[in-house]
N, C-alpha and C positions, 0 to 999 in steps of 0.2 A: 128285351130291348134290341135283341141281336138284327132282328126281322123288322123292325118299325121302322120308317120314314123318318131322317133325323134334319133338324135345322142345324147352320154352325153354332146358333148358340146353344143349342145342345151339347154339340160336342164340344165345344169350349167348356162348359158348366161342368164336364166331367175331373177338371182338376186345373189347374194351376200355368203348369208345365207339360205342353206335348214334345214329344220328341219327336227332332226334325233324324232323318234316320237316312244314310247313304251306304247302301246294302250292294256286295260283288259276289256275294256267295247265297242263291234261295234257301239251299238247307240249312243257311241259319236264321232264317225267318219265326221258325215259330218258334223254337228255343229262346229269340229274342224277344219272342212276343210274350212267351211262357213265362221270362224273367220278371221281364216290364210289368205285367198284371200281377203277380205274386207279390211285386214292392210298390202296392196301389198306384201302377200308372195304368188306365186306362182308355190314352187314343193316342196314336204317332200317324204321323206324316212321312211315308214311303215317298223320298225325291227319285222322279222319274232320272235319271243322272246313269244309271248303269245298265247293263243289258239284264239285269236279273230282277231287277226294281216290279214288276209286271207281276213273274211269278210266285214274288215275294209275298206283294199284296195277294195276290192269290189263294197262297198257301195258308196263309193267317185267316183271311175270310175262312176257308175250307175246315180247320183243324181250329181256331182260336175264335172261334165266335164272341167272343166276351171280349177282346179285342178290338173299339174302334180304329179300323185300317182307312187314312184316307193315301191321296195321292198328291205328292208337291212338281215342280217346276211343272204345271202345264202352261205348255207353249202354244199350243193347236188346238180346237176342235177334236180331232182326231186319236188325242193323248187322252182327253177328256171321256171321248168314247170306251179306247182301251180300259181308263179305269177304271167306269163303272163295269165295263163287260169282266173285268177282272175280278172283281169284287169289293172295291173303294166305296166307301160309305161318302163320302164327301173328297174336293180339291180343291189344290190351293196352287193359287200361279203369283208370280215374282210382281207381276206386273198386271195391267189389264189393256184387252182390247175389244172390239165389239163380236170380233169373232171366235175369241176364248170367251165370254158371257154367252154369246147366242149357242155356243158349243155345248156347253154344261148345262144348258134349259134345253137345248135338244134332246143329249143324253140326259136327263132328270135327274142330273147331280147336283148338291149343295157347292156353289163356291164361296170360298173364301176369298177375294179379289184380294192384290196386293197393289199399292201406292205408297209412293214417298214426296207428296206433296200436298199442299192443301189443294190448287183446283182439281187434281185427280180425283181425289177423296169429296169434293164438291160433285162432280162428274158423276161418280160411282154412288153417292147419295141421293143425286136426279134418280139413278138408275134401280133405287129404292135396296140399296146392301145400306145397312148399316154397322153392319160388322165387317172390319178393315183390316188387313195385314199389311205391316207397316214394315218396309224391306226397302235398302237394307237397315236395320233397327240404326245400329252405330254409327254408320258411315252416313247415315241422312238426319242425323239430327240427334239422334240419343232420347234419354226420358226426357228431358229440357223442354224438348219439340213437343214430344205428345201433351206432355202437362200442360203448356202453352193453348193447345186444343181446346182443352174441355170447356173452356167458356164461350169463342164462336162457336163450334162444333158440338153444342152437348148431347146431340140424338146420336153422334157417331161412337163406336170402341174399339180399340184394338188389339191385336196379337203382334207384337213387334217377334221380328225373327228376323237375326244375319249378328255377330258379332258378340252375343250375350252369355254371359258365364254363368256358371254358379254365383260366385263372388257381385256380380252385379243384377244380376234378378230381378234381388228385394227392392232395386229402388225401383224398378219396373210397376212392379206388383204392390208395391204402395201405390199407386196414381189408380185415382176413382174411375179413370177410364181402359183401365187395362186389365182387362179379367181374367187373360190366360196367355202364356210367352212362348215362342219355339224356341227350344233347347238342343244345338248338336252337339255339348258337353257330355249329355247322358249316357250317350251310346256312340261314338264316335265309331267310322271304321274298323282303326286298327283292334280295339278291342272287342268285334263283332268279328274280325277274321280271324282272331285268335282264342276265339271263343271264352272271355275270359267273363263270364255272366255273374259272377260273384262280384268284381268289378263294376260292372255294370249293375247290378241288384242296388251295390252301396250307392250309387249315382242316382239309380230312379229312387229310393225312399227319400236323400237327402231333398231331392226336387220336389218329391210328395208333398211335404213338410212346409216346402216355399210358404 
């Protein structure tokens, strides 16, 4: 699978919970990624957010093949390009514009578009995604809002990400329209500078599980 062409709902289909992942140190990229796949997590979202975010994805593509690596906060076209040139299987932007879409069908990357409204998600519908990243999850409405969806909206799904715990998940991952959630619970920073991967282990099985 490592080699194939993937769709988001591909990657989404690989589990539950990806992790949103905000990385300051590369060499703990594949350690983290080493973890993450040994407690059945198998795809994170590397936020462009640091200067090592690039090499990270890189390192994982390189040494962790069995690793779906994509790439979050694109802003540009040009971020877009990096991550495929990096090694990103897919990306994901906070938001959407005509020139981050035309950007990731330039470079021939899967996006995950993000919106927190219904005409966006109307928009980006024209624009033939039907899989939506809904951002910020909490702060724009919560499960209430998506649930609310499924009846105008039933061709669309979503990945809500910004705001969501462990603790709150499940009500996520109950709703027939949300297949898969970003998690920065799983592997937060601090515990990725401190290399505390047994920690982390216990986070990715508990999410597995969602």
């Amino acid at each position: 699978m490592s080699d194939a062409k993937m769709t988001i709902d591909d990657v989404l289909g690989l589990g539950h919970v990806m992790p949103v992942i905000v990385i300051d140190d590369a060499s703990k990229a594949v350690p983290l990624a080493k973890t993450l796949l040994a407690n059945d997590i198998r795809t994170i979202e590397i936020t462009l957010r640091t200067s090592a975010a690039l090499d990270s994805i890189a390192a994982i593509a390189d040494q962790c093949p069995d690793m779906v690596v994509g790439a979050g906060t694109i802003l540009s076209p040009e971020l877009a390009l990096a991550s495929a040139s990096a090694g990103a299987r897919f990306v994901v932007s906070p938001g959407s514009t005509e020139a981050v879409i035309k950007g990731c069908q330039d470079a021939d990357i899967p996006l995950l578009p993000g919106a927190s409204t219904v005409s966006e998600m109307m928009a980006l519908a024209e624009r033939g995604f039907d899989v939506i990243k809904f951002f910020p999850a909490m702060a724009a409405g919560g499960p209430k809002f998506i649930k609310s969806l499924a009846s105008p909206l039933p061709h669309l799904t979503f990945c809500p990400t910004g705001g969501i715990t462990e603790a709150t998940a499940p009500d996520w991952l109950s709703l027939p329209n949300v297949p898969c959630l970003g998690g920065s619970w799983i592997a937060p920073a601090t515990l990725i500078n401190d290399g505390d991967w047994d920690r982390i282990g216990a986070h990715a099985k508990a999410a597995s599980l969602l």
